[in-house]
C-alpha positions in Angstrom: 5.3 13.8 -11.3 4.8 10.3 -13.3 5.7 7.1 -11.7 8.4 5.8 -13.6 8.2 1.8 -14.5 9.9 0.0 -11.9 6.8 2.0 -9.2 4.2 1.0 -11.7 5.3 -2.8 -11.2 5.6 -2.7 -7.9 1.8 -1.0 -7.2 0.4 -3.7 -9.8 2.4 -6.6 -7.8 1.2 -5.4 -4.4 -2.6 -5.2 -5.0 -4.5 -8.2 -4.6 -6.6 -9.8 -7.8 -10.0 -7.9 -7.2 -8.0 -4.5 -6.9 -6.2 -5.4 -10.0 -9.0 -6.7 -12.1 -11.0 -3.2 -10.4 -7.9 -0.7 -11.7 -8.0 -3.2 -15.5 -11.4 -2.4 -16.1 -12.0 1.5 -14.8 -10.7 3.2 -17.9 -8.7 5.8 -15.7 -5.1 4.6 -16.4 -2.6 5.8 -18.5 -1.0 3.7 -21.5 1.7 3.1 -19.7 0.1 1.9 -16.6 -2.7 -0.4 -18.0 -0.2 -2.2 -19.8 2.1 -3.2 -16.8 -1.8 -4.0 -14.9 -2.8 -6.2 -17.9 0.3 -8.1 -18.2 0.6 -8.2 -14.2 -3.0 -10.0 -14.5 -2.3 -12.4 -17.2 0.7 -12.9 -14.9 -1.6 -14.2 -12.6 -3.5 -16.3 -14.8 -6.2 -13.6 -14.3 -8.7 -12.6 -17.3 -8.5 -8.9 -17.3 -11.4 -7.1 -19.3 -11.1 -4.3 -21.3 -13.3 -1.1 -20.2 -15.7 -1.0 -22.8 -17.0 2.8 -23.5 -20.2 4.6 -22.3 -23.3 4.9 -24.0 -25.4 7.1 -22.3 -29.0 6.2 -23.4 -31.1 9.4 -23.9 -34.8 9.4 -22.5 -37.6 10.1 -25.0 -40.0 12.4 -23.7 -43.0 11.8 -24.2 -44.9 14.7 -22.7 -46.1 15.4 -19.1 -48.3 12.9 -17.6 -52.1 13.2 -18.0 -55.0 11.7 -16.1 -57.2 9.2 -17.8 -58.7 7.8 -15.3 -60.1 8.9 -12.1 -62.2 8.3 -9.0 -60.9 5.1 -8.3 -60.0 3.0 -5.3 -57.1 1.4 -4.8 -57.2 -2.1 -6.7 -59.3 -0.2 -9.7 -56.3 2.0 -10.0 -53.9 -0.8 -9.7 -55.7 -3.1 -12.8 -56.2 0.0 -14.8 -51.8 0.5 -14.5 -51.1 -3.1 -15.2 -53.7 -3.2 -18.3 -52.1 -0.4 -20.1 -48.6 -2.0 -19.1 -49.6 -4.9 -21.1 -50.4 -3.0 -23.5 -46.9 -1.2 -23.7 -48.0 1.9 -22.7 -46.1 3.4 -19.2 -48.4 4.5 -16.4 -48.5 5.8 -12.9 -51.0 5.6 -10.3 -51.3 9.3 -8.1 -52.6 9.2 -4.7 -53.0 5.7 -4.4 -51.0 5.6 -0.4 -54.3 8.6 0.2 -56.6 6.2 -1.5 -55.7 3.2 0.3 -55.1 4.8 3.7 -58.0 6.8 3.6 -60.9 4.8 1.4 -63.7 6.9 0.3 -62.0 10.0 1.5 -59.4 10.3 -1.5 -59.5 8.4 -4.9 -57.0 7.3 -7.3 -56.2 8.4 -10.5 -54.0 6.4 -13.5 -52.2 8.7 -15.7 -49.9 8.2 -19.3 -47.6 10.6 -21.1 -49.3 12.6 -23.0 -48.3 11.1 -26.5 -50.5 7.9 -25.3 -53.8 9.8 -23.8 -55.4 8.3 -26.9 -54.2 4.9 -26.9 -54.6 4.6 -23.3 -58.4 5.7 -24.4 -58.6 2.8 -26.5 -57.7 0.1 -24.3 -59.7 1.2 -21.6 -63.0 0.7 -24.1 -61.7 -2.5 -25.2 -61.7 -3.5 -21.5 -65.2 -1.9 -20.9 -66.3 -3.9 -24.1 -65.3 -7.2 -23.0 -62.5 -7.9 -25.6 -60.4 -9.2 -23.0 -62.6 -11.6 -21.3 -61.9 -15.0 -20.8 -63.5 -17.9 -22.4 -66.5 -20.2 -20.8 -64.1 -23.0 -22.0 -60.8 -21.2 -20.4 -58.4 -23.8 -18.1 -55.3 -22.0 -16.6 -53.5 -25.2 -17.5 -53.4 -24.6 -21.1 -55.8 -27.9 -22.3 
């Protein structure tokens, strides 16, 4: 059974402007009953926005999550995840709440998708070279 009209414009009138502006913008009315909502809210001065359609992003996989780097404590494993972050390459640090709660007992590890094992190699010899060392001269300030 469809409301008729006259019951649309009286559920539109009774809501208050959140509920109204809520029911505009979910995208589950009918023709008939986002019309009488939209011209209820420009009654009301109100600036109703359309519902604007779904894009669901896909995720790229980039294969399972390898170790490439191991044996380390804590705020080794931490550096190592924000170095290849810098370099755009995502990262995760396994068993650092054992490494950190424990010490010496448990270590660390830093692991990348498998598509970036390599380039994950590469920054961590850049880093190992020095190639991201500051300068004698360096002031934090920028002069």
């Amino acid at each position: 059974m469809n409301p008729t009209k006259h019951e649309l414009d009286l559920v539109f009138e009774n809501l208050c402007d959140e509920e109204l502006l809520s029911r505009c913008a979910s995208g589950t009315l009918t023709e008939e009953a986002k019309a009488i909502a939209l011209k209820e809210a420009r009654l009301r001065g109100l600036n109703p926005i359309e519902p604007q359609p779904v894009v669901e992003e896909k995720e790229t996989y980039y294969g399972d999550f390898v170790i490439v780097a191991r044996n380390l404590n804590f705020a080794e494993a931490q550096l190592y995840k924000t170095l290849l972050e810098a370099a755009a390459i995502p990262a995760e640090v396994g068993d650092a709440n054992f490494s950190r709660a424990y010490g010496s007992l448990y270590s660390a590890s830093v692991k990348v998708p498998g598509a970036f094992v390599a380039e994950a190699k590469e920054v961590f010899a850049a880093f190992k070279r020095g190639d991201f060392a500051l300068d004698d001269e360096f002031e934090p300030d920028g002069t």
